[in-house]
N, C-alpha and C positions, 0 to 999 in steps of 0.2 A: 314444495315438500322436501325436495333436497337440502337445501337450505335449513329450514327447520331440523330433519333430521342432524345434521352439520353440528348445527348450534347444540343441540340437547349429547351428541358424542354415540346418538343411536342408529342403526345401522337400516337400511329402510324395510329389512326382511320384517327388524325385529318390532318396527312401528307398526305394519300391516297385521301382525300378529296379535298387537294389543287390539286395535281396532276390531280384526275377528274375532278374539274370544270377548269385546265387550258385546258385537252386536248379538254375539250365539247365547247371550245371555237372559233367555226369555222367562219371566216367572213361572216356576210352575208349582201347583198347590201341591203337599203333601196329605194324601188323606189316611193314609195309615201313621198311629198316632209313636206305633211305638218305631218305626222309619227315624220320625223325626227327633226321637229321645236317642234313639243309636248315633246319627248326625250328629246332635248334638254331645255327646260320650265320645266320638271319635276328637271333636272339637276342642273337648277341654281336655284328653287325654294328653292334646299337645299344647295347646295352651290353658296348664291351670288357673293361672292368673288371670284371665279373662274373665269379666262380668257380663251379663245376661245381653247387653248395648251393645258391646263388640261381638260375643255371639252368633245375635240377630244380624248383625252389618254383617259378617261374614257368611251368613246363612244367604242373605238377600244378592251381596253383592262379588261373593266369588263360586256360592254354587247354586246360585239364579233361584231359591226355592221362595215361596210367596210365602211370610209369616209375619205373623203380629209381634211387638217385643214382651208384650204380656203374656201371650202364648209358651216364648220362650223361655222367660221368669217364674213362669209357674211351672213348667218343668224342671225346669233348673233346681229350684226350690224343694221339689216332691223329691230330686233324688239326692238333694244334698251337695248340689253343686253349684250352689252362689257363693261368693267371695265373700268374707267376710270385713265391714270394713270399721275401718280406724278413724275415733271419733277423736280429732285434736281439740286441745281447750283453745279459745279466741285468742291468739297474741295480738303485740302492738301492730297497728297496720303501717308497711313501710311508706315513708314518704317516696322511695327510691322505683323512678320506670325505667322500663326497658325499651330500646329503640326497637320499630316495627320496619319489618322486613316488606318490600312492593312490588319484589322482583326478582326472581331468582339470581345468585352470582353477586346481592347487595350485600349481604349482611350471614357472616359464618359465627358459629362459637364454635369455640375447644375448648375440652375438657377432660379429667382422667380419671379413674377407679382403678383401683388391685382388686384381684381376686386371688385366691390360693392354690396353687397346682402340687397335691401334695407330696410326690416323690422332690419337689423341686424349692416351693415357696412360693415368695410373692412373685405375681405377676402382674405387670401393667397395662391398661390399655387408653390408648387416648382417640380421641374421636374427635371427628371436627364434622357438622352439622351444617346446612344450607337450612334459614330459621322459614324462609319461605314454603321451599319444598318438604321442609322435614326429612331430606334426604343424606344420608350419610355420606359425604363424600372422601373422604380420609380418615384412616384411623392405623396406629401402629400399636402392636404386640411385643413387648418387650420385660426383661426382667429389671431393667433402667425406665427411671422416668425422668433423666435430665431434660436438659433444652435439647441437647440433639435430638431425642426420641420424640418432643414437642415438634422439631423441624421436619423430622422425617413424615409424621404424620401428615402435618400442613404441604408440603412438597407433593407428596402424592395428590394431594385435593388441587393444588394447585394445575400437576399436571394434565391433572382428569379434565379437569373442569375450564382451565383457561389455554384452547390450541394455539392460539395466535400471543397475546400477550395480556400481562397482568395489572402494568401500570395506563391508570388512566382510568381505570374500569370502576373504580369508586366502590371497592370490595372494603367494607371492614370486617374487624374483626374483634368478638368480644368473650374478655376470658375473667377469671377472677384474678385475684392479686399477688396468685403464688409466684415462687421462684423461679420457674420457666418461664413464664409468658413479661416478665418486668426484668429479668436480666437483659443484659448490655446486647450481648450477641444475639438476641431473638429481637429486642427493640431495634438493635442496629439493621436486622437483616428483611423487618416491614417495613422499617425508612425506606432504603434500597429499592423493594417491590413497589412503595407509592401502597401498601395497604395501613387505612385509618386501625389505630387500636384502639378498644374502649374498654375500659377497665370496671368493674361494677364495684357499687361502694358498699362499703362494711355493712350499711342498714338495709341494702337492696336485696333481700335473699330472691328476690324475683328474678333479680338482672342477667344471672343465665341459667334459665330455669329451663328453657326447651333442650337446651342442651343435657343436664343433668336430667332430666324427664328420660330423652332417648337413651343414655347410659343404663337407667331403672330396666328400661325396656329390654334392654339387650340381658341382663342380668336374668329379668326376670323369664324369659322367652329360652332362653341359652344355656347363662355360667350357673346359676342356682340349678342347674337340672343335669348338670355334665359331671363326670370328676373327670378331670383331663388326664391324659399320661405324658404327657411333655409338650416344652413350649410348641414346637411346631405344630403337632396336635391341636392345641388351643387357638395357634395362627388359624389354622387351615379351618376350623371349625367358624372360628368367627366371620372371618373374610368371607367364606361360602355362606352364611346366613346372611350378611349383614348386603351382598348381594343379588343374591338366590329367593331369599324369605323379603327382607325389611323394604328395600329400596321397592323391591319390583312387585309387592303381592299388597303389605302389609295396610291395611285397612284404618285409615287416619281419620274420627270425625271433625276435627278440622278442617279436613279437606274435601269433606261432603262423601268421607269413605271411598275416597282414590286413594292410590297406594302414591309414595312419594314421585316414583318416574310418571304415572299416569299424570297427577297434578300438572308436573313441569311441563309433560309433551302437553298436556290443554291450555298452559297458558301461552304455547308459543304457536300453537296452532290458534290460539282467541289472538292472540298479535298480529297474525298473517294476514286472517281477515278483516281484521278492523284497515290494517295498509292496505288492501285488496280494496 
């Protein structure tokens, strides 16, 4: 358990805590009808974006309540709170894949967005994402989006994420084909690390799409919902969600509705015991 805990960077208080609040989490039926419509209205108050499928994951799997997602859709629906959604026409299909992640600490993207902070302007944030975990591990807040602010963010992921060392570890890393991540000095400095770069091609709008997906998410969960009053503000707001909300709570069905730490700490716990 030490061990494991080691590996994941979590502390053993904070792993037996996971563990308790998964087990104290027993179905329970809601029979009063209008409970579950307030539940629900506190739900989307904070995340309007949400659709009736995250909802119900959230209804089931962080406040243990037993309900059908039809149940939920049809609430949803009576009071005017389904999402409405965006019917794109068919385009060409890319011939372009993207590499699959098998293991945490294999395979990172980075990526960036401005948002507007309006005493100030643009602002930038860049993030760099574990494609396995779906977990955020790096991300910088700046009014610059050079290479530096590219490295900075990457550094801290690094720091998080690898205690011991970085080369050997067969980490890549995949970006698009901007100006940071193909300049001299950020090529020169993942030679150096021993981390693979892979570049997505022009036809592949797939090729960092998880990445860009949790950008959406942040946006959508966050900066569309804030007017910030200064950059620290905006730092402090992000860094506290993006550890606070995303990493430790946020409800992935990809990941069978683990949040991104819960995913990691079960596949390092499914490792232990399969060497057990």
């Amino acid at each position: 358990m030490k061990e494991s805990c080691k590996a994941l960077g979590l502390s053993r208080s904070r792993y037996y805590s996971f563990v308790k609040s998964r087990e104290a989490e027993k179905p329970k039926r809601i029979k009063n009808v209008l409970e579950l419509v307030l539940k629900i209205k506190a739900i989307k108050a904070e995340h309007p974006f949400w659709g009736y499928r995250r909802v119900t994951a959230w209804l089931r799997h962080r406040e243990g309540v037993f309900v059908n997602h039809k149940t939920v859709r049809k609430i949803m629906k009576e009071h005017g709170l389904l999402v409405s959604q965006i019917v794109h026409r068919a385009k060409r299909k890319s011939e372009g894949r993207k590499p699959r992640a098998n293991r945490p600490k294999e395979i990172w993207g980075i990526d960036m967005t401005k948002f507007m902070i309006p005493c100030i302007g643009w602002a930038y944030l860049i993030v760099v994402l574990d494609w396995y975990t779906k977990k955020i591990v790096g991300l910088e807040v700046s009014l610059r989006a050079r290479t530096a602010e590219w490295m900075a963010a990457l550094d801290k992921a690094l720091q998080a994420e690898f205690q011991d060392r970085i080369r050997g570890s067969g980490l890549k890393l995949v970006s698009d084909n901007g100006s940071q991540p193909t300049s001299r000095a950020f090529m020169r400095e993942m030679a150096v690390l021993g981390v693979e770069q892979i570049f997505t091609s022009y036809d592949n709008p797939k090729g960092n799409a998880d990445t860009e997906r949790v950008i959406r998410t942040i946006k959508e969960e966050l900066i569309w919902l804030n007017e910030f009053r200064s950059l620290d503000e905006a730092r402090e707001m992000i860094e506290d969600w993006i550890t606070n909300c995303y990493n430790r709570l946020y409800v992935h069905s990809a990941l069978g509705y683990l949040s991104p730490e819960e995913y990691e700490l079960k596949y390092y716990m499914e490792q232990k015991r399969n060497v057990a």
